[in-house]
N, C-alpha and C positions, 0 to 999 in steps of 0.2 A: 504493500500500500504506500504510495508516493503521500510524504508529508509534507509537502513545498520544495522551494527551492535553494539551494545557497548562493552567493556570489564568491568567486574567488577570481581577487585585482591581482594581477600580474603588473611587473616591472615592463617597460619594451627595452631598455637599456641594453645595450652588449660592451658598453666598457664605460669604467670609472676613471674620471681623468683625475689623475695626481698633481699635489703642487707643483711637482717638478716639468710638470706638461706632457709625462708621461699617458700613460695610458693600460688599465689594469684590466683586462677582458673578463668581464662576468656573467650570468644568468639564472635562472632560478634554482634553488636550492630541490634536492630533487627529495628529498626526505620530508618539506616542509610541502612541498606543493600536496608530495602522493598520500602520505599521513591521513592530514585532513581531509580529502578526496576519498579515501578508501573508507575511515569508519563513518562520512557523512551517506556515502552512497549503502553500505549496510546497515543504515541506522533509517534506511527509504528516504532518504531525499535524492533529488536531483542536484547536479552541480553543474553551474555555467562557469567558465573563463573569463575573464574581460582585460583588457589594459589600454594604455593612452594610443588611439588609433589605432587599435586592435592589431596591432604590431605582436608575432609571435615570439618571443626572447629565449633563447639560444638555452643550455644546460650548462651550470655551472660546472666545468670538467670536476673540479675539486670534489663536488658531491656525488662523483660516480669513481672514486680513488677510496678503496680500502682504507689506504692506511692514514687518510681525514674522515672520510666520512664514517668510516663502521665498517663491519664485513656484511652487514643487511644491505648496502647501500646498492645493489645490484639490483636487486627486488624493486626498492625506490623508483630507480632511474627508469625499468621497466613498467611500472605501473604509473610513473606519471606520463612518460611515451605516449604510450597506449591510451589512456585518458585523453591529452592533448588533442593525438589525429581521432581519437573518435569523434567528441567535440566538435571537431573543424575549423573554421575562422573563429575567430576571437572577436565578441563583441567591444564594439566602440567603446570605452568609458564614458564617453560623451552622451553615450546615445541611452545611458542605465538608467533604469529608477529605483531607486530602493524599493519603492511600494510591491515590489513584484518577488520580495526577495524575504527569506525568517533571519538571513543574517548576510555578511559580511565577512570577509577573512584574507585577510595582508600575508601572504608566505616572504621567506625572503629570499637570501641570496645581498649583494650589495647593491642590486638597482633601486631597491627605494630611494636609496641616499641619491643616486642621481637625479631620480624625475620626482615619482609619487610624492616626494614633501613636499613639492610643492605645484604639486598638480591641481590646477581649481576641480576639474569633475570633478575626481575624486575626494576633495575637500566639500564639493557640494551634496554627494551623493552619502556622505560619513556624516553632514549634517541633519539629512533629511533622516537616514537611521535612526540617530540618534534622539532627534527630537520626534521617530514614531515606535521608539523603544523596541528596535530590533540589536540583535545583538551583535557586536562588532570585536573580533577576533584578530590580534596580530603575532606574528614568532619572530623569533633573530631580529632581522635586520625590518621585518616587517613593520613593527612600529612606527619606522620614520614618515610611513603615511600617513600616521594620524595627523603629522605636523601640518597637513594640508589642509586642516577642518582652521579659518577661522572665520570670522563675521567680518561686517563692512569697515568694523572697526582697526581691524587687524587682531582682535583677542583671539587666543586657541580657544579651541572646545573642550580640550582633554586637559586643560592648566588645573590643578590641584587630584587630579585623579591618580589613584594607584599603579600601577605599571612595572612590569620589566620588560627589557630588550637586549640586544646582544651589548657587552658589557666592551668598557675600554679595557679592562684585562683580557676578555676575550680578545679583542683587536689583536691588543700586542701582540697576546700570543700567536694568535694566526700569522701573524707576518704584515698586517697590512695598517697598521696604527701610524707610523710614520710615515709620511707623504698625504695623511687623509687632510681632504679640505674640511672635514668638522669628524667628533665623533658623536657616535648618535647618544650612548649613555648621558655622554654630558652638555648635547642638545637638551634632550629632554628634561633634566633639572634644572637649565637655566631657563626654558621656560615656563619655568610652574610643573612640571609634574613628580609626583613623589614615586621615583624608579629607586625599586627594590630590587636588589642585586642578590643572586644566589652564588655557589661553588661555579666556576669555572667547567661551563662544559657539562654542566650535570642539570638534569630534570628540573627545572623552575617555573614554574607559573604563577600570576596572581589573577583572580578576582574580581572586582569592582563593580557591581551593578552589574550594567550591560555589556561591561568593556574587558576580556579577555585576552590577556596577554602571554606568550611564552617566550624566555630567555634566549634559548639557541634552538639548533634540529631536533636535540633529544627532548624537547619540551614542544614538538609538531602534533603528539599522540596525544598526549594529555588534556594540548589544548584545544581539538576537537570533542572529544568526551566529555571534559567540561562545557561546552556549550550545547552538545546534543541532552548532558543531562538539564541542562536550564531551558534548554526548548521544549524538554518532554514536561 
């Protein structure tokens, strides 16, 4: 029995440009996109795609390498494939309404940090959620799209809310903390949100009302389950 629908916003980004003017080739994390996708679609929902001109964004190599991402990560990278061409084109961001949808959900990879923070749809569309009390999910790097939600004023939506997201220790550790034009951890507390940081790499999620958030990849499962159990 189909119980609605989800949305899941993709990045269209294929590379993060460094201070140095480099250039860091990226795409969606394959654990965070298929995760969420797999226990939503056995939990009977539908899942739709979407990102900024339904642009399809590339696989982050990193998340199909063993010896980063897990010895599952094979599995990952095959069922989010598989998902994607099913699917087919990737709806327009542009073209979304929330009202069509029981939730929302940011996977990551480093392209939020390029476009989604500051992507108006998606900022209008994490509005309308929010203010029709649907529930809005992000992991890793996913977060950085909330930064898109704000008013005419310029205020966030998500200032004084609970939160985690992939951490500047995470960074470091990965390799890619030096040369970032911002990091996202400490985006998000200088604007107002109260990011709660877990162990490095390990299971974290929080909470908040309607707003769902998990740390890294290993917090992709959780934080579907947490919201499939708040929808039921």
């Amino acid at each position: 029995m189909i119980k609605g629908k989800v949305l899941i916003v993709m990045s269209a980004a294929r590379v993060w440009e460094r201070t140095d003017g480099s250039q860091y080739p990226t795409g969606y994390w394959a654990e965070e996109l298929a995760a969420p996708h797999e226990k939503f679609v056995e939990a009977g929902y539908t899942v739709d795609f979407a990102s900024p001109g339904g642009v399809l964004q590339p696989l982050d190599e990193h998340s199909a390498d063993p010896a980063v991402a897990g010895e599952e990560c094979g599995r990952y990278v095959a069922h989010a494939r598989k998902a994607l061409e099913e699917f087919g084109p990737l709806l327009k961001l542009g073209e979304v309404e929330s009202a069509d949808y029981a939730a929302v959900v940011l996977p990551g990879g480093h392209g939020p940090v390029v476009d989604l923070f500051q992507d108006a749809d998606l900022g209008r569309l994490l509005i309308e959620a929010d203010r029709e009390g649907k529930l809005i999910g992000a992991v890793c790097h996913g977060p950085a799209g909330l930064l898109s939600a704000r008013d005419e004023d310029g205020n966030w939506l998500f200032a004084g809310r609970r939160m985690t997201a992939f951490t500047d220790e995470e960074e470091q550790l990965f390799g890619t903390a030096e040369g970032a034009p911002w990091l996202l951890a400490s985006r998000l507390r200088e604007l107002g949100a109260d990011h709660v940081a877990g162990a490095a790499y390990e299971q974290h999620n929080i909470v908040d009302g309607n707003l769902f958030t998990g740390q890294n990849p290993a917090s992709s499962t959780r934080l579907a389950e947490d919201m499939i159990a708040a929808l039921r």
